[in-house]
C-alpha positions in Angstrom: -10.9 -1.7 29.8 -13.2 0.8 28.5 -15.0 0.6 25.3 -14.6 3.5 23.1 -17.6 4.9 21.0 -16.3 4.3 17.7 -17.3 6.0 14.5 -17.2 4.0 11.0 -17.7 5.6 7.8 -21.0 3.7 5.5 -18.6 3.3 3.1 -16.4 0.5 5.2 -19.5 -1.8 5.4 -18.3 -5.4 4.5 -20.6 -4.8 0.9 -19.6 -1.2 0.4 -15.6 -0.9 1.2 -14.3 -2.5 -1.7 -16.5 0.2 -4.1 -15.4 3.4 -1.9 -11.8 1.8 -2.1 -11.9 1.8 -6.2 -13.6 5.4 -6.0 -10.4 6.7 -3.6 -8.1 5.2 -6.1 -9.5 6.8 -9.4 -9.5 9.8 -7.6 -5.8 9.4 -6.9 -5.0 8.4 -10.5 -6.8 11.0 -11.9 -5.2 13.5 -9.5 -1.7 12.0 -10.4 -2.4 11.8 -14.3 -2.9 15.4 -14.3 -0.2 16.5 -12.1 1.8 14.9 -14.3 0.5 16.4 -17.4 1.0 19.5 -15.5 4.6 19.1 -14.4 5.7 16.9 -17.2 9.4 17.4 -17.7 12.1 15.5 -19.8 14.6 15.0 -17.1 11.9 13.5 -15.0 12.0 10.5 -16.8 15.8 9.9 -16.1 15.4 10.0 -12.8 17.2 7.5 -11.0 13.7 5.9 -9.6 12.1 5.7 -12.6 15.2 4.3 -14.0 15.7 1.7 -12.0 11.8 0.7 -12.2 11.8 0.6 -15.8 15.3 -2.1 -15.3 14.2 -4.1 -12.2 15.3 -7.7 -12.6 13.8 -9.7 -9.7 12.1 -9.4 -6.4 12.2 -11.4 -3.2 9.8 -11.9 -0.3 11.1 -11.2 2.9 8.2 -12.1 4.9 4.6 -12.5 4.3 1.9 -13.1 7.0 -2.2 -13.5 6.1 -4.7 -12.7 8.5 -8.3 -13.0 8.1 -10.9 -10.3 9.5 -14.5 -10.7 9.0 -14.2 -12.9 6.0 -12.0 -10.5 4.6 -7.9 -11.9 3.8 -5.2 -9.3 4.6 -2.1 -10.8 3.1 1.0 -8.9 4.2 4.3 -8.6 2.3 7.6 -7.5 2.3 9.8 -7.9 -0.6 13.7 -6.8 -1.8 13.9 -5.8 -5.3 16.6 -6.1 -7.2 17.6 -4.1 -10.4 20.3 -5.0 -13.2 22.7 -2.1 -12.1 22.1 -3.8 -8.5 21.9 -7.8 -9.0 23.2 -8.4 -5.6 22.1 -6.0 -3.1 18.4 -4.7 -3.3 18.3 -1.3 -4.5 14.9 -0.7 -2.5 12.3 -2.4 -0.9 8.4 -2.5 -0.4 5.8 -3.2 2.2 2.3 -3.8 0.9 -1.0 -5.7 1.7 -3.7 -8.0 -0.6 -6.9 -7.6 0.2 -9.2 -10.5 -0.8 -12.8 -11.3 0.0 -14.3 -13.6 -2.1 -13.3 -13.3 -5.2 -12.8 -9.8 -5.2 -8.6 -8.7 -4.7 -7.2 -5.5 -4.1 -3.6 -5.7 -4.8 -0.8 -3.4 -3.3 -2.9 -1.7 -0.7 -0.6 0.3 2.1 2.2 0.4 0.0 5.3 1.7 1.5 9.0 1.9 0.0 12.0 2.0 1.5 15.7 2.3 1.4 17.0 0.5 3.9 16.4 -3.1 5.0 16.2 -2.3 8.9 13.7 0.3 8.7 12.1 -2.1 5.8 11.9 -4.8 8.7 10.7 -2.8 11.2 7.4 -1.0 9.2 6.4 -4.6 8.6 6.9 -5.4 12.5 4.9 -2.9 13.6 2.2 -3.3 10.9 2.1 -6.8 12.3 1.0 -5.7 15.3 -1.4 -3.3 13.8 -3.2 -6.7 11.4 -3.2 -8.5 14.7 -5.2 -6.8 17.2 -7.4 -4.2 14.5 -10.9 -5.4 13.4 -11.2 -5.2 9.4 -13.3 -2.2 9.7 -10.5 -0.5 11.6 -8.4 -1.6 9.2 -10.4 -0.3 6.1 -11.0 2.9 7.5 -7.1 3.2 8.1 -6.4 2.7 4.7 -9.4 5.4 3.4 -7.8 7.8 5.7 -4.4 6.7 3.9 -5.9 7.1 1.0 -7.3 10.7 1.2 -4.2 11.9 3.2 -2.9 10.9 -0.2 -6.0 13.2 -2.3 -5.4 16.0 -0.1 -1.6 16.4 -0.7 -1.8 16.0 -4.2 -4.7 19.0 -5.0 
């Protein structure tokens, strides 16, 4: 096996990831606050998404798995939710990890929704894999590179 030369971002030091993670999240609230100032339209809030958000009734874990890097907990989830138009079949369903060291939490980190169960099932699967054999700063700087994908598509 050869060992690659890997480069790490400052920023994903165990001290320094959590503040560079809040930073990349204003960013993207700020960036979605004004795009939706910008685009604001009336029908937009009948959409059947938002709808169904506003009216959701109960969720369920399917699965959950924690793993611990570095001191760092990476608890992975996937969950069924359930809206009152839809009480017994999900309508959608989500895939997201919480990120705890000490007491600091990150909720909802990687989120990812989906429509149907299979592909729901098999996201977490493969992100299984992923948790398992990454180191946490791998796994940070996946998520900052998440992250700004997600800057750079909304300027």
């Amino acid at each position: 096996m050869v060992d690659e030369d890997r480069h790490y971002r400052t920023e994903s030091e165990i001290d320094k990831a959590f503040v560079y993670l809040d930073d990349l999240d204003n960013q993207i609230k700020e960036l979605k606050d004004s795009k939706y100032q910008n685009n604001f339209n009336i029908f937009s809030l009948f959409s059947k998404k938002n709808y169904d958000n506003l009216n959701m009734t109960k969720k369920k874990i399917l699965k959950s798995q924690n793993f611990i890097k570095d001191g760092y907990e990476f608890r992975i989830r996937l969950e069924s939710i359930y809206t009152e138009n839809h009480e017994d079949k999900p309508t959608y369903y989500i895939f997201y990890s919480n990120i705890k060291y000490y007491n600091e939490r990150r909720p909802k980190q990687f989120y990812k929704e989906f429509g149907k169960e299979n592909d729901a099932l098999n996201y977490f699967k493969d992100m299984q894999g992923v948790f398992t054999h990454l180191k946490r700063r791998d796994l940070m700087e996946k998520l900052f590179d998440m992250k700004l994908k997600i800057i750079k598509s909304l300027k």
